[in-house]
N, C-alpha and C positions, 0 to 999 in steps of 0.2 A: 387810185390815180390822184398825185397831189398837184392841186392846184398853185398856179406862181402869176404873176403878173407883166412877166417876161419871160418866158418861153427860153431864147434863148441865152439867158443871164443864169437860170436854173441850170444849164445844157450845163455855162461854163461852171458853176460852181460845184455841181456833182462831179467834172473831170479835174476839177484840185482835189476831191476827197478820193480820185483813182476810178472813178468809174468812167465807160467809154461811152459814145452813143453810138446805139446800135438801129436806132430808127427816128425818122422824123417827118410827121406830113404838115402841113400847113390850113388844108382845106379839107373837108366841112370846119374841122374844129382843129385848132393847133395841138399838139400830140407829141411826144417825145419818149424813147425808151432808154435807158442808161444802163452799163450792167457792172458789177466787177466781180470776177469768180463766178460762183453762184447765184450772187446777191442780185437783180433787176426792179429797178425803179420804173414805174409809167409817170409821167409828167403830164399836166394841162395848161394850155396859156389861157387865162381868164381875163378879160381887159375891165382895169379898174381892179382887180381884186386886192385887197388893203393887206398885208401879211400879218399883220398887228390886229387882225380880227379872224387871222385862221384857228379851226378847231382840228384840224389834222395831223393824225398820229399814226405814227407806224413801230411796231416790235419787229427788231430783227434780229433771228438767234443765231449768233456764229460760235465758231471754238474758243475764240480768246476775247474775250472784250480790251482787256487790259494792252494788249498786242495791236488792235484795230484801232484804240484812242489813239496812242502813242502815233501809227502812222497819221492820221488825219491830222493830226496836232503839226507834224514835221511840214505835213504836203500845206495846211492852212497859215502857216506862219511864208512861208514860200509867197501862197496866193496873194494873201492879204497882206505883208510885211510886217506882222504882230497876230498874237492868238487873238481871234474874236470871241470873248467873254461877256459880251454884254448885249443886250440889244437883237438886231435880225439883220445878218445868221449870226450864230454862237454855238461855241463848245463846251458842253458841259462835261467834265472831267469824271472817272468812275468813282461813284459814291455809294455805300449801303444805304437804303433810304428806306421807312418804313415800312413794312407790309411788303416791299418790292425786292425783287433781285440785285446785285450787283451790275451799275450797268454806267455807260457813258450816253450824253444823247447830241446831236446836234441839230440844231436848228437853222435849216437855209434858208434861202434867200425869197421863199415864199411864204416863209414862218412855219414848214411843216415840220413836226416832232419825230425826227428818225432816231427809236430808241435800243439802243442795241446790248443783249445781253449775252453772257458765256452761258454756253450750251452745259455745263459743267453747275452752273448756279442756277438753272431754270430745273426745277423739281417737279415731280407730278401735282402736288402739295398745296404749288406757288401758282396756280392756272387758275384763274376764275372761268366763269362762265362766258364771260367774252373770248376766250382764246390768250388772254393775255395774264401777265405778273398781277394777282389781286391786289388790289388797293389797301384794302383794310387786314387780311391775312394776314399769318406768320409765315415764314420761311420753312416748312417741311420741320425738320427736329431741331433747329438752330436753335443756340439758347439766347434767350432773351436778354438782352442787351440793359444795361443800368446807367440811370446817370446822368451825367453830361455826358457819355457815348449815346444814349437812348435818345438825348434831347438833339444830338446833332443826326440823329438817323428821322424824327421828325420835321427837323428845320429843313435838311434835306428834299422829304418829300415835297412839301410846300414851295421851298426855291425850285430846286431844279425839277423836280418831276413837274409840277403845275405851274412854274413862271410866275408865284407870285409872291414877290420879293420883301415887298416891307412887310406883308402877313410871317414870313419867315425870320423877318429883322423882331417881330411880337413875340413870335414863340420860342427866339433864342434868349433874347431878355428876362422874359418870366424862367425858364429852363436855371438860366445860369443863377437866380435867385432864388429859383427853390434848392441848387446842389451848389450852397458854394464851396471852396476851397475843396475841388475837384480833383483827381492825379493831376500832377505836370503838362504830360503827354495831351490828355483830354483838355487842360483849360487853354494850351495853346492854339489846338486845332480848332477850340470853340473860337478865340478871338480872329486867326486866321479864315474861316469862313465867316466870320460878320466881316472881316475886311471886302470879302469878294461880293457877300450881298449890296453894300455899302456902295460897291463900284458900280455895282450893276443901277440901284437908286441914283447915282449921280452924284452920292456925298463922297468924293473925293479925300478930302483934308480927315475926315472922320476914319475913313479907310487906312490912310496910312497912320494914324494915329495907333487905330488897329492892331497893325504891323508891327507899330515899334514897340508896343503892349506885350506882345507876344514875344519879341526879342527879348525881352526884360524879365520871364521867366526862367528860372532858375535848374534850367537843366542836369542832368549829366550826362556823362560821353555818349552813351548806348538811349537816352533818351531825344538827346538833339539828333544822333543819326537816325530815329523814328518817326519826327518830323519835318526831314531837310527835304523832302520833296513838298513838305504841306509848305515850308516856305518858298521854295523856287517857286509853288504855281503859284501862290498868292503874290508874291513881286512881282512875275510876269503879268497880272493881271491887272494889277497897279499900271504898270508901266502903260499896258495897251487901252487904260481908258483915260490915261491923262492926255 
């Protein structure tokens, strides 16, 4: 049951991500149930509860992650008039991230962790003892990752899995200093995600400096079409915290 500090604020924002409400009491304790498909969320209203000091987290395994970002991405730009990438709520875009599965996550509006992975990417392998993607594991027989790929599947963990942003802005820095002069591909996507951590910190001007770092590598044809999505969602992301 994830707790929110507005009861019916969480109602609305689980119904831009497409879930419906399918219950709601008021008394003893505010209560709320959401569903979409399969998927059913329990809500609680907490009065005074700070979102910015929630510990709650939820896995949830569907068919497609990649399929399920993409709509909350459409339905969230609708809600909010920009992708919310920074801050509470936010959407985090699907990343390989270490030890963990492939997954998108978002964060509502009561700061709770809805982490959603493809049922296709969750292996027997990848399950800790919680029930959930282990932290520290490998991925079933995936091969292990080198590099500035390896250092952006750590930076990863730390930003988006755990929301802690300049410990990720540390370990991209040392990373890119121990591998430099990196493939193309990878040192792009390395300065493209220090743009999006940057945004999330509030350094702004550093961010887009970022961006235009990353423009200025020297692609070719079949290598810019491998990261023209890494820069559409890094400009959208610009765009939504200026």
């Amino acid at each position: 049951m994830l707790p929110c500090p507005d009861l019916d604020e969480a109602i609305a924002f689980c119904g831009a991500l497409g879930f419906r409400r399918t219950y709601r009491q008021v008394r003893p304790n505010p209560h709320a149930v959401v569903a979409r498909e399969d998927m059913t969320v329990h809500l609680c209203g907490i009065d005074s509860f700070d979102p910015a000091s929630s510990v709650s987290s939820v896995i949830v395994v569907v068919p497609d992650a990649h399929d399920l970002y993409a709509d909350f991405v459409d339905r969230l730009r609708r809600h909010c008039g920009r992708l919310p990438s920074a801050g509470v709520p936010r959407v985090l875009r699907p990343r390989r991230k270490q030890g963990t599965t492939t997954g998108s996550t978002v964060v509502d509006v009561g700061g709770n962790w809805l982490r959603f992975y493809g049922s296709a990417d969750v292996e027997e392998d990848d399950v800790d003892e919680a029930g959930g993607p282990g932290d520290d594991g490998e991925a079933g027989d995936r091969p292990r990752s080198r590099g500035l790929a390896r250092v952006l599947e750590v930076v990863a963990r730390q930003g988006d899995a755990r929301g802690d942003h300049a410990r990720a802005l540390e370990v991209l820095e040392r990373g890119v200093q121990r591998h430099p002069g990196g493939p193309p591909v990878e040192e792009v996507r390395v300065l493209l995600h220090r743009a999006e951590l940057l945004v999330r910190t509030g350094e702004l001007d550093a961010a887009v400096e970022a961006v235009q770092q990353a423009s200025r590598v020297d692609l070719s044809g079949a290598q810019a079409a491998a990261v023209a999505h890494d820069f559409a969602h890094a400009r959208e992301v610009l765009r939504a915290g200026s």
